[in-house]
N, C-alpha and C positions, 0 to 999 in steps of 0.2 A: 618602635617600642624597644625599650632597652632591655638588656637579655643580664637574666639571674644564674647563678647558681649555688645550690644548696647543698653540705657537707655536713658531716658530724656524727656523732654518739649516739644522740637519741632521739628517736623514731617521734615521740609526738612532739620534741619540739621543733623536727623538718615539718613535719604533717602543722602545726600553726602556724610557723611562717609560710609555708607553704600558701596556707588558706589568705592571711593578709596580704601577702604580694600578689597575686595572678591575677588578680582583673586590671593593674596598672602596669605591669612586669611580665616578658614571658620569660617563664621558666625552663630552662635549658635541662636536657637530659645528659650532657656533655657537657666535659670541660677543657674549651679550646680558645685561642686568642680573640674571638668576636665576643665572649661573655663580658659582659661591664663589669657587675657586680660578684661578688664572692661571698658567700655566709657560711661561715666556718663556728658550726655553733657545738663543738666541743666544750664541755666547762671547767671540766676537773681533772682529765687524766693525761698529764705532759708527753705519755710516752706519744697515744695517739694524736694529739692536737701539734705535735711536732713533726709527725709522722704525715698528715694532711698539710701542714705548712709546705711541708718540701713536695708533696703531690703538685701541689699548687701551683711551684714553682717553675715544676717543670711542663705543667700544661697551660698558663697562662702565665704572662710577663706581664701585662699589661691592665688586667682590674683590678681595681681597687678592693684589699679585702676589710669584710665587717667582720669583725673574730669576738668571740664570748672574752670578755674580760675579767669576771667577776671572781673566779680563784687563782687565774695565770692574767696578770699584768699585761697588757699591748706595749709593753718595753719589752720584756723579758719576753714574747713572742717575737717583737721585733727581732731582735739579736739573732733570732731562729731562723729568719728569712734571706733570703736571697734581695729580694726588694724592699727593705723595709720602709720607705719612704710611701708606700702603699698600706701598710699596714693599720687601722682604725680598729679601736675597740666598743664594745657596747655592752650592754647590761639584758643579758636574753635569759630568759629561764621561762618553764611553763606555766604558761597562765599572762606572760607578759602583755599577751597582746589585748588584753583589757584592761590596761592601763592608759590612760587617753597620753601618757609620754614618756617617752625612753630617752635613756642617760648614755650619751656617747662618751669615748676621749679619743686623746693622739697621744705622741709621744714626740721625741723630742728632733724625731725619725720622719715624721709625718710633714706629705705636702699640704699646704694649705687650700689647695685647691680640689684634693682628694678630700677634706674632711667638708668642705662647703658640697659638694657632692653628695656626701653620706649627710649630711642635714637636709636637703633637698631633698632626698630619697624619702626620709621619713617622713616630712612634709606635706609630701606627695602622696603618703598613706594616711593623712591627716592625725599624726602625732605631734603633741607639741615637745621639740625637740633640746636636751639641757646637756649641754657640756660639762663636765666635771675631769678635775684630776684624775689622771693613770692609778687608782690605789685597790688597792685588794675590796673588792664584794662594791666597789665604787659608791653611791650613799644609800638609796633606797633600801637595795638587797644586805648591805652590810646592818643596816639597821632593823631590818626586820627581822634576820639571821639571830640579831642579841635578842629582841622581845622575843621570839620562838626558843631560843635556847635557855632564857631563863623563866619562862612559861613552864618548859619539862623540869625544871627543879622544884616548881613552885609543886607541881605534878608527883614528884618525887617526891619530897616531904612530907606530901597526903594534905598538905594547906587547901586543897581545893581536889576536887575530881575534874574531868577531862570537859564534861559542859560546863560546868561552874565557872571553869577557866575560861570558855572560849564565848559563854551568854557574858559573861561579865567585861570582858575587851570586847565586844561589841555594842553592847548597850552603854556603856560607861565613856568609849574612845571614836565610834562609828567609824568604825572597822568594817572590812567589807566582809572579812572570815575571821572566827577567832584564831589566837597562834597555832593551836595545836591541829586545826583544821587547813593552817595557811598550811604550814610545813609538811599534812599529805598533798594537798595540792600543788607547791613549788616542787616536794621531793623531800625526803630525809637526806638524800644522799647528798644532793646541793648545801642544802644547809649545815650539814655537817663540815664539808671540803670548803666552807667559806670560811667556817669556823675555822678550821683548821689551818685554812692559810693565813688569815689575821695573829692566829695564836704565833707561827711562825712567823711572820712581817714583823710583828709589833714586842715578842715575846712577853705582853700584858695578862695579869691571869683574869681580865674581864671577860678577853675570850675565852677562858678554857671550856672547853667542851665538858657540858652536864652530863654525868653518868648514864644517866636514860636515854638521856639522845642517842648516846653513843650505843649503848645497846638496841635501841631501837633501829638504828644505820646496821649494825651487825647483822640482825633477826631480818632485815630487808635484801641480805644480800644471800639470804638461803629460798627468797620467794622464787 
């Protein structure tokens, strides 16, 4: 059995991966040269996901890591690494794993045989598995990032109240949560730091960050 291990930020989203890997993966309490796998699921904050890159580095050489790519690019982690030719990214955030398929990439860094690998992997967890470009919040998350960010204006305007908003994107689009329900369940904070990093990527004012959101990211960081 191939041997995992699990890194990062936040608690439940180790505790999900956690839950979908283990009956196919054993999961390593250690991280030393036998681990295959590497899940480095930091999203948003460089100082620490740069900080775990070089952990990384130096307690294993040899697996292949799956890194959050959704606000820091797997290029611009690449550049971070010691091995970047190892380096894969993916699209992780809470709640992913109800999703019947997750969006990988590589870079330009990436062996071809480590990203057939990490397709395999999720495969093996029976997700159907989609490749996409290296880009900020990569497609799913960046697009549902916009419908949740312009849902809080709609919100903010008073055009609708907080059900109105989330019965009517459900009934109308079959949706699985409305936006304003997605965004407590992905995280305000994720949503926001996608935001954020599209506004910086793209300097587009599609992304600017809706004033409520961004208050509401604020009032989340005194919980």
């Amino acid at each position: 059995m191939e041997k995992v291990f699990l890194i990062g930020d936040n608690e439940s989203l180790m505790t999900e991966m956690s839950g979908m890997l283990k009956s196919k993966y054993e999961i390593s309490d250690v991280l030393d040269e036998s681990v295959d796998f590497i899940f480095e699921l930091t999203n948003y904050s460089r100082e620490i996901k740069f900080n775990i890159l070089n952990f990384i580095d130096e307690k294993n050489s040899k697996g292949i890591v799956i890194s959050s790519s959704l606000c820091i690019t797997a290029l611009e982690q690449s550049i971070n690494s010691a091995h970047p030719e190892r380096i894969t990214g993916a699209g992780f955030y809470p709640t992913f794993s109800e999703s019947r398929g997750i969006e990988i990439t590589s870079t330009v860094f990436t062996k071809d045989e480590n990203m057939k690998k990490v397709k395999n992997l999720f495969e093996n967890l029976e997700k159907e598995v989609f490749m996409v470009t290296d880009r900020t919040g990569m497609v799913s998350m960046r697009i549902i990032a916009m419908i949740i960010n312009e849902a809080y204006l709609v919100l903010q305007e008073g055009t609708s109240d907080r059900e109105g908003i989330d019965t009517s994107m459900k009934l109308g689009t079959n949706y699985p949560y409305g936006p304003i329900e997605w965004s407590e369940k992905i995280g305000i904070d994720l949503i926001y730091f996608i935001m954020k990093s599209l506004l910086e990527e793209f300097g587009d004012d599609r992304y600017r960050i809706t004033p409520l959101l961004k208050e509401k990211y604020f009032e989340s960081l005194k919980v």
